[in-house]
MARZA-173411 format. One record per residue: x, y, z of N, C-alpha, C, CB in turn. Coordinates in steps of 0.02 Angstrom, whole numbers. Glycine has a CB too. Example, Ala and Ser with C-alpha at 12.3 -4.5 7.8 and 13.67 -1.06 7.14 Angstrom:
<atoms>
    n_x    n_y    n_z   ca_x   ca_y   ca_z    c_x    c_y    c_z   cb_x   cb_y   cb_z
    660   -284    390    615   -225    390    660   -165    390    565   -224    452
    642   -112    354    684    -53    357    645      2    394    704    -30    286
</atoms>
This chain:
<atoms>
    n_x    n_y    n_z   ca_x   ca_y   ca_z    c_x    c_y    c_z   cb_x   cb_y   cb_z
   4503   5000   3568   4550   4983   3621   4511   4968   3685   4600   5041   3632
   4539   4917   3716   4509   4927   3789   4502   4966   3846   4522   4897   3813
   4474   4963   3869   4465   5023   3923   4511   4993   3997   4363   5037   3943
   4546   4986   3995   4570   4956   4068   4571   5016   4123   4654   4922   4061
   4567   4983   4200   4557   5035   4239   4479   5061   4261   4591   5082   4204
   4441   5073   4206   4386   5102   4197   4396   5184   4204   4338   5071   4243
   4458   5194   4150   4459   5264   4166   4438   5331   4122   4518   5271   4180
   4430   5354   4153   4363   5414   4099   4414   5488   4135   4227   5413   4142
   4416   5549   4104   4450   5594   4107   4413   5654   4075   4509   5576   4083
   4385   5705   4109   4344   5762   4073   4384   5835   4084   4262   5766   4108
   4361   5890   4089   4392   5928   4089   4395   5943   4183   4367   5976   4034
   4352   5941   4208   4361   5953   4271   4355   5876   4319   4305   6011   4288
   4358   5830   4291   4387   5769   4321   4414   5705   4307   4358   5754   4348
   4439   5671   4338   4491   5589   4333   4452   5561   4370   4578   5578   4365
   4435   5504   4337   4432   5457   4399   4465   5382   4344   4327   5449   4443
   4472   5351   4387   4501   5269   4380   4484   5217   4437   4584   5269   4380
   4496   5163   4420   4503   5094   4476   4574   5084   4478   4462   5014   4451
   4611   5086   4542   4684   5061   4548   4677   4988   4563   4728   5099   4608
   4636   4957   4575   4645   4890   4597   4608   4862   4545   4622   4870   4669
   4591   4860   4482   4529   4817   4466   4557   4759   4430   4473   4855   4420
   4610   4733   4420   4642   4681   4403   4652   4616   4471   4708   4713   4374
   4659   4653   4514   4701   4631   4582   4639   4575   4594   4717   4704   4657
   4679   4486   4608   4621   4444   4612   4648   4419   4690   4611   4380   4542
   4604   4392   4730   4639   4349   4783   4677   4297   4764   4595   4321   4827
   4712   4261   4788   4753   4183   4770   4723   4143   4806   4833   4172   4787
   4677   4121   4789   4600   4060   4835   4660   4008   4828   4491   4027   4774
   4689   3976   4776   4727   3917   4779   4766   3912   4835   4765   3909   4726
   4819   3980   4837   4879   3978   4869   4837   3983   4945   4939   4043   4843
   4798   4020   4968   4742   4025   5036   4726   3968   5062   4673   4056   5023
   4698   3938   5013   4662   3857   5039   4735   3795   5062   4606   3813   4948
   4774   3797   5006   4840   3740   5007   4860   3770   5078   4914   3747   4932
   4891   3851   5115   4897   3847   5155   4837   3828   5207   4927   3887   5154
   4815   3855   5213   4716   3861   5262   4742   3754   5279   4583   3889   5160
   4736   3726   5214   4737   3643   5247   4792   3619   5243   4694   3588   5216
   4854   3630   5254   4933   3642   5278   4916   3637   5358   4973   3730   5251
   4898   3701   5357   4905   3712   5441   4832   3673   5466   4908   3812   5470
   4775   3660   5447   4742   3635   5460   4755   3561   5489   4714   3646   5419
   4791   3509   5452   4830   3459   5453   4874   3452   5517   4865   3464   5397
   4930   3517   5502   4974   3505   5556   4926   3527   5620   5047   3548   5548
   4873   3560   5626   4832   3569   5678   4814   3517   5717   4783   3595   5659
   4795   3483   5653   4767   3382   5688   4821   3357   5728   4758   3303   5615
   4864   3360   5679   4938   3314   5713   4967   3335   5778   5007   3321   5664
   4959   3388   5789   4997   3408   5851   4942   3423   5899   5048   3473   5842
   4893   3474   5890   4866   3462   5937   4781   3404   5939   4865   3534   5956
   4748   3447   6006   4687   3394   5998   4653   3406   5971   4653   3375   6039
   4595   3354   5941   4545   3376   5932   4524   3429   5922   4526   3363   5957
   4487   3451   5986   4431   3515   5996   4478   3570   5980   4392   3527   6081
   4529   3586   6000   4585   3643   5991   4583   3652   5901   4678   3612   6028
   4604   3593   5878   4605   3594   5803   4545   3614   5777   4620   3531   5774
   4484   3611   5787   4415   3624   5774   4399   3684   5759   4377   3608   5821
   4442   3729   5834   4442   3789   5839   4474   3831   5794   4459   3799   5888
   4538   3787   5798   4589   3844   5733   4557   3832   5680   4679   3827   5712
   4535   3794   5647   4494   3763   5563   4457   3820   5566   4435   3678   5555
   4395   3822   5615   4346   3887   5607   4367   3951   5598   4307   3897   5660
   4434   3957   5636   4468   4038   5628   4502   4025   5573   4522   4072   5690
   4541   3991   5529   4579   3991   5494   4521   3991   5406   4632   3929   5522
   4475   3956   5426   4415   3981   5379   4366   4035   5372   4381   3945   5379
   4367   4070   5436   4333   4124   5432   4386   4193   5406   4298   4130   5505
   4448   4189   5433   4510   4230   5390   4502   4220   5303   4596   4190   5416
   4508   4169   5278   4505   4163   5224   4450   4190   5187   4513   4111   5219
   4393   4166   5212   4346   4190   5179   4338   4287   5176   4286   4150   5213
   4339   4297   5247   4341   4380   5257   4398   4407   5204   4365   4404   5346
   4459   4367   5190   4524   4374   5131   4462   4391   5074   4587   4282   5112
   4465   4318   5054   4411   4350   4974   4356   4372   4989   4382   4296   4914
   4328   4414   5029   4280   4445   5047   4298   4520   5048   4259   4418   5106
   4364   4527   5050   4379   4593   5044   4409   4599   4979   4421   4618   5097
   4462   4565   4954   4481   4578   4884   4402   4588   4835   4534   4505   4856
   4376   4535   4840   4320   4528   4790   4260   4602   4791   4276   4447   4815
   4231   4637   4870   4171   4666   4864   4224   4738   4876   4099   4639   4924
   4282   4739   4915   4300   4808   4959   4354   4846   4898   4350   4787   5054
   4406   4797   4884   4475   4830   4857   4469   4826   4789   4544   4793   4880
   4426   4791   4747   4431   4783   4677   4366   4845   4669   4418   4690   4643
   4340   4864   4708   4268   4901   4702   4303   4982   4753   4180   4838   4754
   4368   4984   4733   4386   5060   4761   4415   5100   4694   4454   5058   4830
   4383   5145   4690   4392   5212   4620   4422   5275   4655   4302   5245   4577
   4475   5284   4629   4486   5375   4647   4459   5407   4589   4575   5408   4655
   4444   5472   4609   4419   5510   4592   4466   5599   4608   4355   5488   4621
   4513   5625   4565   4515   5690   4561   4474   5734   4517   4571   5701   4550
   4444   5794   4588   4385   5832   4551   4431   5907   4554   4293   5831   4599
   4435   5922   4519   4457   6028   4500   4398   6052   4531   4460   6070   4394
   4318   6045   4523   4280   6088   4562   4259   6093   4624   4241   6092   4542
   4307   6043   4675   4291   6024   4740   4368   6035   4769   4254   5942   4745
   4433   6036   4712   4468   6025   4725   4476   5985   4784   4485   6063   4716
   4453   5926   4780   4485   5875   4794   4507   5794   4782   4471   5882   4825
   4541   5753   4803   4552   5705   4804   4499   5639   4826   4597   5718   4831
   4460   5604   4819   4425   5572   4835   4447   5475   4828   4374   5605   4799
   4431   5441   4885   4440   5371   4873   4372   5363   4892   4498   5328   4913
   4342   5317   4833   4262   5277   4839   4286   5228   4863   4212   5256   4772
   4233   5184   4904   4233   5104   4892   4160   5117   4888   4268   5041   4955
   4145   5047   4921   4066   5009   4941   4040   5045   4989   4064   4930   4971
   4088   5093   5051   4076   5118   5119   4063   5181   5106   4129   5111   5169
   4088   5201   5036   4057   5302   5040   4121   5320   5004   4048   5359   5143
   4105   5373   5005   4179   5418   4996   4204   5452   5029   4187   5455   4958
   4277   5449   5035   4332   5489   5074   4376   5540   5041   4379   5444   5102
   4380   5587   5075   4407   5671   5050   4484   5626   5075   4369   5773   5112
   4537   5631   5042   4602   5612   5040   4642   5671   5059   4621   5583   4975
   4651   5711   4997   4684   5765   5005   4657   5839   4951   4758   5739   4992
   4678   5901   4955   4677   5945   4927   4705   5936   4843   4707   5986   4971
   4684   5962   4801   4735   5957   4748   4790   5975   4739   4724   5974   4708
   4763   6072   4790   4799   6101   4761   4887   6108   4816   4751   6167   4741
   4870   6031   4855   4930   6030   4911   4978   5969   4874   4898   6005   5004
   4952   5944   4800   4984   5875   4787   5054   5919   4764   4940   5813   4720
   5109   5878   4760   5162   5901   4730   5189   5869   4696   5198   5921   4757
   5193   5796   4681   5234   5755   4648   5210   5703   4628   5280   5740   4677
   5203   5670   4584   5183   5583   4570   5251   5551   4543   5112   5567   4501
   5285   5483   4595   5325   5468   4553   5324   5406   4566   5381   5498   4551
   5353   5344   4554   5381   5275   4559   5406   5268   4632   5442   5263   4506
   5390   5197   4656   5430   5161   4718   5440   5104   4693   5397   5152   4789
   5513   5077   4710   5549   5026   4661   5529   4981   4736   5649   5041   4624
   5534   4917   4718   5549   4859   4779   5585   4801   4733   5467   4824   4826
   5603   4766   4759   5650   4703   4726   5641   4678   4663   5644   4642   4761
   5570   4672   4626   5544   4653   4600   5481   4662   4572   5554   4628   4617
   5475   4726   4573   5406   4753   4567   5411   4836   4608   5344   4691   4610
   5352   4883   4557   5343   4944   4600   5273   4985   4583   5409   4992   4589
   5274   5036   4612   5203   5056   4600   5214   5142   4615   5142   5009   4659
   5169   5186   4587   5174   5242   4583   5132   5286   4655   5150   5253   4511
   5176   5343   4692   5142   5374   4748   5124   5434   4733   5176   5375   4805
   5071   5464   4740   5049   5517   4744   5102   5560   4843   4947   5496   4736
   5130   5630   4793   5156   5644   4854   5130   5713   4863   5232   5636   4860
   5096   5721   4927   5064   5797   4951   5113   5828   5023   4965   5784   4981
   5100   5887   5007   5146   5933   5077   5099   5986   5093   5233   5978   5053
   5065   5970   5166   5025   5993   5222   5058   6000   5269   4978   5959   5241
   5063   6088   5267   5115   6114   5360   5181   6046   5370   5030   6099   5470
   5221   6070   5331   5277   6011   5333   5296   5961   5339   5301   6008   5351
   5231   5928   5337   5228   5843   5329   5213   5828   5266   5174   5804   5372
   5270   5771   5252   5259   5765   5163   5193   5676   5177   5381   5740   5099
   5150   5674   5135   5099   5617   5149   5096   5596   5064   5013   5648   5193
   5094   5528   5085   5108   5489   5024   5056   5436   5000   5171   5455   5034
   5035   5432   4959   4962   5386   4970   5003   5354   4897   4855   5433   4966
   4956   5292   4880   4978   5249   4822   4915   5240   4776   5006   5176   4848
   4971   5274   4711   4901   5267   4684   4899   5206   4627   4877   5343   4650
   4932   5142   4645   4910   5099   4602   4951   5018   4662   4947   5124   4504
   4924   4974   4624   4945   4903   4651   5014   4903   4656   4923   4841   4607
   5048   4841   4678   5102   4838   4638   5103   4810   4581   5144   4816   4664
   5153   4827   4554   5171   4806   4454   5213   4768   4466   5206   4866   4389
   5229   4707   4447   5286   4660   4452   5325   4693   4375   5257   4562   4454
   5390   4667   4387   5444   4719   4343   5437   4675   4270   5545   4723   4380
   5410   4628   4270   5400   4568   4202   5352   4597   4175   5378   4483   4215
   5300   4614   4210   5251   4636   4182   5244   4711   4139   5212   4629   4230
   5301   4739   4132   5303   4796   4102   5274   4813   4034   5359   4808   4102
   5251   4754   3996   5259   4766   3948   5186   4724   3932   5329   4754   3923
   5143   4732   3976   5059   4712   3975   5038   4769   3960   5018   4684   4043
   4989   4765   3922   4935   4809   3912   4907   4863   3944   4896   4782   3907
   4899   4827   4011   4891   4853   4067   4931   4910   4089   4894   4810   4104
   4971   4878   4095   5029   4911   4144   5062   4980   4080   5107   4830   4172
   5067   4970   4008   5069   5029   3966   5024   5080   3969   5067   5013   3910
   4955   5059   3967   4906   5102   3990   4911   5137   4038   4859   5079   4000
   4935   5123   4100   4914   5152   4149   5002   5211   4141   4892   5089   4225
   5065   5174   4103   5099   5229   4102   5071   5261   4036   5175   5215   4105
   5075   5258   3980   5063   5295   3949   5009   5349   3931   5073   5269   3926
   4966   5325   3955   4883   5371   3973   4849   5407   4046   4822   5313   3961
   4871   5362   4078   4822   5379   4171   4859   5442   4187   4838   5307   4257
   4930   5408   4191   4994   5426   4220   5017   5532   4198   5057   5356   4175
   5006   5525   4128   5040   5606   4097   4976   5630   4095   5086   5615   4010
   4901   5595   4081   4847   5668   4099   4840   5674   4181   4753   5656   4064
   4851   5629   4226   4859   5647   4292   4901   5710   4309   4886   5593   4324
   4948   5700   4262   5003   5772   4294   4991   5819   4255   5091   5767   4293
   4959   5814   4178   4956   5882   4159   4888   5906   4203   4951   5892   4070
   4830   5877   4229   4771   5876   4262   4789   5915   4313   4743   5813   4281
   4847   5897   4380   4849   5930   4421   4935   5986   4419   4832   5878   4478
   4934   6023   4349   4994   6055   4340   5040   6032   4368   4994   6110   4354
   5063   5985   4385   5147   5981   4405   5187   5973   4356   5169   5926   4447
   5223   6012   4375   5290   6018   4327   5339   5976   4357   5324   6097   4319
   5364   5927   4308   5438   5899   4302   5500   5930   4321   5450   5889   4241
   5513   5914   4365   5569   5958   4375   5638   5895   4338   5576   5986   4477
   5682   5938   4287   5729   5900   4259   5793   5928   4286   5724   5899   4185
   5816   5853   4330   5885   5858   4377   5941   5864   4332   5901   5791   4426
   5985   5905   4310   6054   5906   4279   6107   5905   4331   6064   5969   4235
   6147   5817   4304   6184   5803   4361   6243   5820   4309   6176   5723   4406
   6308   5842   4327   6367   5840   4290   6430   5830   4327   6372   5897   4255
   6471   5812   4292   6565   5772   4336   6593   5861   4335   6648   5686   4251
   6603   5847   4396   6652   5939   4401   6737   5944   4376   6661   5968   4505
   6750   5863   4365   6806   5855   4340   6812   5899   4265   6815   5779   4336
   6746   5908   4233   6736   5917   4182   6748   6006   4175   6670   5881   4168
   6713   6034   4213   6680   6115   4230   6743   6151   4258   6607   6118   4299
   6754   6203   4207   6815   6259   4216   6788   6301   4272   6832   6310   4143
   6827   6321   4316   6819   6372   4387   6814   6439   4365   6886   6371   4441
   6758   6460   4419   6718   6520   4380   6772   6581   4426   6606   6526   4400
</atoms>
């Protein structure tokens, strides 16, 4: 089977890549980048247009300059003997959160796509970090996207004990008075 993710799981740690699929859209970047480049000419002058071209190419590039070396090259890492949370990139590593403050991992829906949050509670602030891209809702049924529910997803929570809490909703129309 493939390894997607690059994820490895031992007894005292997780780690994975949440982004390592995630590509820039150079096509969709450039078609706009010489869109506005164009209408740059047309409306204004010259030298003005010159100016925006250089900024509007140096954005782009810094774009796939970060997808390509920064965001596809970031790994978390949960360790049990440091108890903690760790995000790598290229720049070092960052202490995120405690383990033993996480409380929840669940789904955030958006129109068309969603992605799973890690949820921690520190002195009564609930803090929410994300621990994957978004998933477009078509894509449910990639390789990918099974993996990461069926494998990442349930040793993550048996990893940091959380328990499921199972909501029993019921019609009271139903329920005789005690």
């Amino acid at each position: 089977m493939q390894q997607y993710y690059n994820f490895t799981a031992s007894s005292t740690e997780i780690s994975y890549d949440p982004y390592w699929y995630e590509r820039p859209n150079i096509t969709l970047n450039a078609s706009i980048g010489i869109f506005l480049l164009v209408l740059g000419f047309l409306i204004l002058s010259f030298k003005e247009a010159i100016y925006i071209s250089a900024i509007l190419i140096s954005l782009l590039f810094i774009n796939i300059y970060y997808f390509s070396k920064i965001k596809n090259r970031t790994r978390f890492v949960f360790n049990k003997t440091d108890d903690m949370f760790y995000k790598t990139t290229p720049f070092g590593k960052k202490k995120m959160i405690k383990l033993s403050a996480i409380s929840d991992i669940s789904t955030k829906s958006k129109l068309k796509s969603f992605y799973y949050i890690l949820y921690s509670k520190n002195n009564d602030v609930i803090k929410k970090i994300r621990l994957t891209a978004n998933i477009k809702n078509k894509n449910q049924n990639n390789p990918e996207v099974r993996f990461l529910e069926m494998e990442i997803i349930p040793k993550l929570e048996s990893f940091l004990d959380l328990d499921k809490k199972t909501l029993l909703f019921f019609n009271s129309e139903n329920c005789a008075p005690i």
